[in-house]
C-alpha positions as a Markdown table, in Angstrom:
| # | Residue | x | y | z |
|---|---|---|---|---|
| 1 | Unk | 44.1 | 22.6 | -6.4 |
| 2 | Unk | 40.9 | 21.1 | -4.9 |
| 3 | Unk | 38.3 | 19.8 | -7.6 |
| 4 | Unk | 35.0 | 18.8 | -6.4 |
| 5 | Unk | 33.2 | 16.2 | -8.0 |
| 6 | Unk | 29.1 | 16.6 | -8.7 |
| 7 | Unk | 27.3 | 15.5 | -5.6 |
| 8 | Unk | 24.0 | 13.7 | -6.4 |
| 9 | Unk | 21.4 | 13.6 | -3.5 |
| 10 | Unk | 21.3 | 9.9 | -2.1 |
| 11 | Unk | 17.8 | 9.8 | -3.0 |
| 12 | Unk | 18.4 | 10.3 | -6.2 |
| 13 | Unk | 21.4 | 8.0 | -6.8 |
| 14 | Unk | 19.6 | 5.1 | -4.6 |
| 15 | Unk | 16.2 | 5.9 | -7.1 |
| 16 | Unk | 18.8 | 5.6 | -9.9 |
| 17 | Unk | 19.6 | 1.5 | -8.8 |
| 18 | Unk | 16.1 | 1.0 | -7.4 |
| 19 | Unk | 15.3 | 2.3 | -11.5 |
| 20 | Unk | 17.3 | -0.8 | -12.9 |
| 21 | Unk | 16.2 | -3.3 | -11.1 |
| 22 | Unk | 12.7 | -3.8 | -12.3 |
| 23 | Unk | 13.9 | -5.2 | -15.1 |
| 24 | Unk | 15.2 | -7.9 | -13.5 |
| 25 | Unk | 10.7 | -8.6 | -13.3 |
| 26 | Unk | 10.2 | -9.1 | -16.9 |
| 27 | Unk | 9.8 | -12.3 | -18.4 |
| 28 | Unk | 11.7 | -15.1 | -18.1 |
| 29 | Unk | 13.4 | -13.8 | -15.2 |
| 30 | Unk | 10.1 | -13.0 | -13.3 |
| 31 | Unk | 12.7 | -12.2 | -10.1 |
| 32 | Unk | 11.7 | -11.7 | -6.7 |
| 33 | Unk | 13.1 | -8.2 | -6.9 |
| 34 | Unk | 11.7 | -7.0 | -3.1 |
| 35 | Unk | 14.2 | -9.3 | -1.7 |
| 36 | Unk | 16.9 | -6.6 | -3.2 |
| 37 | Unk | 15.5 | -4.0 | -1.2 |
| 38 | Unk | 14.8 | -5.7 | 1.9 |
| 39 | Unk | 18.9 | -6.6 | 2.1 |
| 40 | Unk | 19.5 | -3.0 | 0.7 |
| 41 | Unk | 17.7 | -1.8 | 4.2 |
| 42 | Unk | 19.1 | -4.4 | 5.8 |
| 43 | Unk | 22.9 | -3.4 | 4.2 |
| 44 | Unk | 22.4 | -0.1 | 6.2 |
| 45 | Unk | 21.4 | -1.0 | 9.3 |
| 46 | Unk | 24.0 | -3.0 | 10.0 |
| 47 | Unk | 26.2 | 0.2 | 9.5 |
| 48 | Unk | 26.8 | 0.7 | 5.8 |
| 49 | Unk | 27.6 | -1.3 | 2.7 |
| 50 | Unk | 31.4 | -3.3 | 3.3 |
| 51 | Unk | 32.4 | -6.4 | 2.4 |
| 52 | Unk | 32.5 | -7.9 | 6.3 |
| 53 | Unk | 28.9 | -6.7 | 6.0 |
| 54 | Unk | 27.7 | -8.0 | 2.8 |
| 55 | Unk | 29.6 | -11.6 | 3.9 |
| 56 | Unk | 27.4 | -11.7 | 6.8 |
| 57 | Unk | 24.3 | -10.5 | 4.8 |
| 58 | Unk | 24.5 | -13.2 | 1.9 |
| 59 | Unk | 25.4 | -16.0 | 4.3 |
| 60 | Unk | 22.5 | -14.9 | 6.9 |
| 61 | Unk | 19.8 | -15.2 | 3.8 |
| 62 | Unk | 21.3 | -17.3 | 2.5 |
| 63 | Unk | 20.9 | -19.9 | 5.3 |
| 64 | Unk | 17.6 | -18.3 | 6.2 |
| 65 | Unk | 16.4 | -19.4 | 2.5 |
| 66 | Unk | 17.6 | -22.9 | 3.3 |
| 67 | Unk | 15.6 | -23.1 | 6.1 |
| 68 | Unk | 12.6 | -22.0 | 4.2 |
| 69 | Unk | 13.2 | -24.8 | 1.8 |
| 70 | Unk | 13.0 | -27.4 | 4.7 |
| 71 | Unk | 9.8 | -26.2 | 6.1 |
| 72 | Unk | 8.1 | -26.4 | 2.6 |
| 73 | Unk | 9.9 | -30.2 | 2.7 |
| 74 | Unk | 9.2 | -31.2 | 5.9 |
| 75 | Unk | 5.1 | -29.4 | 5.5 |
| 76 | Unk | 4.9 | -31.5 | 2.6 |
| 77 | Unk | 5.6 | -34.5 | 4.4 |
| 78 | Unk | 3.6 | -33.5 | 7.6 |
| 79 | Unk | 0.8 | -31.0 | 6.0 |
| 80 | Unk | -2.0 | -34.1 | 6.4 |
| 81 | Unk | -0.6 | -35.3 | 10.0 |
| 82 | Unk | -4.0 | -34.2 | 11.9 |
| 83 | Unk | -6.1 | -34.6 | 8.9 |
| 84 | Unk | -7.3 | -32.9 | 5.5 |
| 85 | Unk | -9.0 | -30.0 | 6.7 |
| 86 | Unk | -8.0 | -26.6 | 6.9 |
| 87 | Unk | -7.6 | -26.5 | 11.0 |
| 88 | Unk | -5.5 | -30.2 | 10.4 |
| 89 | Unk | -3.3 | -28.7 | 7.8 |
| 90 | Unk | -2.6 | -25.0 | 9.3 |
| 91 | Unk | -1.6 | -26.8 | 12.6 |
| 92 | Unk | 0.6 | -29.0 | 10.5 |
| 93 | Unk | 2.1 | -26.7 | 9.3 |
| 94 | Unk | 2.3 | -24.4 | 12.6 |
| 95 | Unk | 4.2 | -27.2 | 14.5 |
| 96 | Unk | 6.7 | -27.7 | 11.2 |
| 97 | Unk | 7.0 | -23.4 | 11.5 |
| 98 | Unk | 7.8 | -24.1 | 15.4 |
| 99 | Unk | 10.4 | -26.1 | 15.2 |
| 100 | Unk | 12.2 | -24.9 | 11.9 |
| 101 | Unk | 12.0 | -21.6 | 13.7 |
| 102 | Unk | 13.7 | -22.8 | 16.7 |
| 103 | Unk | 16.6 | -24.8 | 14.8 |
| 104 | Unk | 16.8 | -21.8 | 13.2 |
| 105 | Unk | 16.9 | -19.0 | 15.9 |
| 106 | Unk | 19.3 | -21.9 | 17.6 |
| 107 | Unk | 21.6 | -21.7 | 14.4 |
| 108 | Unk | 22.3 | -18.3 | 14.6 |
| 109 | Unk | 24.1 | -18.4 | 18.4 |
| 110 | Unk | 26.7 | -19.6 | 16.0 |
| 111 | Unk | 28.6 | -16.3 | 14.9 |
| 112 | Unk | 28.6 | -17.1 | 11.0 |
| 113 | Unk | 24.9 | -16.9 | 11.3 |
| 114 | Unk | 24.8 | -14.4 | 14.1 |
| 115 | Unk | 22.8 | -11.8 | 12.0 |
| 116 | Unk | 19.5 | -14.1 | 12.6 |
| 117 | Unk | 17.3 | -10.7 | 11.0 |
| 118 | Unk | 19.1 | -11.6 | 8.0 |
| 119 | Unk | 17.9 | -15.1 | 8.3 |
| 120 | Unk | 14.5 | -14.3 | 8.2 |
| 121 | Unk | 15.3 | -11.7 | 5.2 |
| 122 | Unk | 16.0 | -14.6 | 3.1 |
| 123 | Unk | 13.1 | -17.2 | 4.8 |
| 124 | Unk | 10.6 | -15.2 | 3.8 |
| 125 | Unk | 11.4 | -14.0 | 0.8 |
| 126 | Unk | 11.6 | -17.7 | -0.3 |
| 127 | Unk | 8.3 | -18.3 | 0.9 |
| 128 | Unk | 7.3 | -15.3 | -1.0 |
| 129 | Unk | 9.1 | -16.5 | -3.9 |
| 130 | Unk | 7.8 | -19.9 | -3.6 |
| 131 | Unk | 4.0 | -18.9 | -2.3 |
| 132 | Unk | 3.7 | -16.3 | -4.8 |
| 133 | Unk | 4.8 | -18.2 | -8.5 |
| 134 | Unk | 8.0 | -15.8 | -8.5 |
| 135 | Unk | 11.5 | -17.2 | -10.0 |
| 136 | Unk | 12.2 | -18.2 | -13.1 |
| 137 | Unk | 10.6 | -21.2 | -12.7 |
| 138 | Unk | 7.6 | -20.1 | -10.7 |
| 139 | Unk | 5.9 | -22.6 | -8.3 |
| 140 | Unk | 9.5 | -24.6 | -8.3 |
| 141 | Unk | 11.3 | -24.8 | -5.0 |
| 142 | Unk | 14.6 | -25.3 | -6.0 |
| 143 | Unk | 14.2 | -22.0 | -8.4 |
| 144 | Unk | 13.0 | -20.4 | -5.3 |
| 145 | Unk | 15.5 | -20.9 | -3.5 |
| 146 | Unk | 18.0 | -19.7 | -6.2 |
| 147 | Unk | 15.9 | -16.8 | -7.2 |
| 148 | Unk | 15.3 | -16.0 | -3.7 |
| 149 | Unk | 18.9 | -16.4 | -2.6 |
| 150 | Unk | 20.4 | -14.3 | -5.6 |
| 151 | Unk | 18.4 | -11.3 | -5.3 |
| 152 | Unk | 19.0 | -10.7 | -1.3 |
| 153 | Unk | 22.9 | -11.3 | -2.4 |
| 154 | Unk | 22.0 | -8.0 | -4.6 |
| 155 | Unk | 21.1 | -6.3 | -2.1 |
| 156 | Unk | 24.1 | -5.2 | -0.1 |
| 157 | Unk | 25.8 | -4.7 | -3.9 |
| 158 | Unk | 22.5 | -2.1 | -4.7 |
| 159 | Unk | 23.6 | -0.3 | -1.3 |
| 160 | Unk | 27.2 | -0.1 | -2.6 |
| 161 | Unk | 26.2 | 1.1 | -5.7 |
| 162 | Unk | 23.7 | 3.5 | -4.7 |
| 163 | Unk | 26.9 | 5.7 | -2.8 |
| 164 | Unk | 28.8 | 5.0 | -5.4 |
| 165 | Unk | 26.8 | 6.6 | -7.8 |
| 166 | Unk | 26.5 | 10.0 | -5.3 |
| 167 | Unk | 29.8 | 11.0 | -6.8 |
| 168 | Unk | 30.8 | 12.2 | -3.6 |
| 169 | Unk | 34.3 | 13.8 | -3.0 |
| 170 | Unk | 36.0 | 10.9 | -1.3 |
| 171 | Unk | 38.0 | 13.1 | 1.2 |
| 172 | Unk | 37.1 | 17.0 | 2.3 |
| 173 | Unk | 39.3 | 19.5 | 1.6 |
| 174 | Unk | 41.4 | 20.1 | 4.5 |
| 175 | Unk | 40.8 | 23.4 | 6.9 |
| 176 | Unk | 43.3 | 25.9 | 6.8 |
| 177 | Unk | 44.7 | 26.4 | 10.5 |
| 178 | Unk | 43.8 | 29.9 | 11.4 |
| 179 | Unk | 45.9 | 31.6 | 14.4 |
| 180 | Unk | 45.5 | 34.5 | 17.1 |
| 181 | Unk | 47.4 | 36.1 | 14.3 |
| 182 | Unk | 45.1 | 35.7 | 11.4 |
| 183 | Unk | 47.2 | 34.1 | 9.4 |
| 184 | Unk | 46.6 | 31.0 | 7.5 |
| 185 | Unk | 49.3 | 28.1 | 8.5 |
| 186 | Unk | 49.0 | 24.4 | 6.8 |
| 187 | Unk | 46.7 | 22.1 | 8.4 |
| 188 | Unk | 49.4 | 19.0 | 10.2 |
| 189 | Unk | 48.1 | 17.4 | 7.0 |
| 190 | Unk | 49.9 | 19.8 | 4.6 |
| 191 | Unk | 52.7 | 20.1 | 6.7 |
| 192 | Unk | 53.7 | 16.6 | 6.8 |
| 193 | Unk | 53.8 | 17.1 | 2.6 |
């Protein structure tokens, strides 16, 4: 006897996660909750959601976070190098961009940082986080990081969840194996039973 669970449109189960996580916004939290959904995207374009997938996502963003943090260190240090006017200080910080973005486009010819996209997932959405007074300790780059960091781990869980929730039948009903004859003979499946 084959029953068949309810089937809710991927839309609809996806709107369902997408729902719950803007309360992860609210006060004290204040999360950076795009970063969910750019690792969510992300999750499916590298195929689907798995956990060889969702390794290589977290430690991708992960490290591409970190790298974020250094070019807010090293801009810091460097941001007054060619003087205290605006040209000074955005060339500063172009040449610390240069070079962080080369160590890190470098890093990821090494294959447990290989998904270099990924990377940039997570360096911007620090920045963001950072830039933008998100975190739950806005303006705070060690909570940016964090913050940042945690909610691009969510995403490949969000892309899980969001098939999960379809309530899909996990396998089709086989196909009865219909001959010149007409009759119906088990499919190999059955007949191995």
């Amino acid at each position: 006897m084959n029953i068949r669970r309810i089937t809710l449109p991927h839309e609809v189960s996806a709107s369902i996660v997408a729902f719950a996580t803007v309360f992860l916004l609210m006060s004290p939290l204040n999360m950076p909750t795009w970063a969910i959904f750019i690792t969510w995207a992300g999750t499916f374009m590298q195929g689907g959601p798995s956990v060889a997938n969702a390794l290589s996502m977290i430690t991708a963003t992960t490290t591409g976070a970190g790298f974020a943090v250094v070019a807010v260190l090293l801009n810091r240090e460097t941001g007054t190098m060619f003087g205290t006017g605006a040209f000074a200080q955005t060339l500063a910080l172009g040449v610390v961009i240069f070079f962080v973005n080369g160590t890190l486009l470098a890093t990821g010819r090494l294959k447990p940082f290989a998904l270099i996209p990924a990377m940039f997932f997570g360096f911007a959405s620090t920045f963001a986080t950072y830039f933008g007074g998100f975190g739950y300790d806005g303006g705070n780059l060690g909570a940016s990081f964090v913050s940042a960091a945690a909610m691009c781990a969510l995403g490949p869980l969000a892309a899980t969840l969001g098939l999960r929730l379809m309530f899909a039948p996990a396998t089709p009903a086989p196909e009865p194996d219909v001959r010149e004859t007409g009759e119906v003979t088990p499919s190999a499946s059955e007949a191995r039973a």
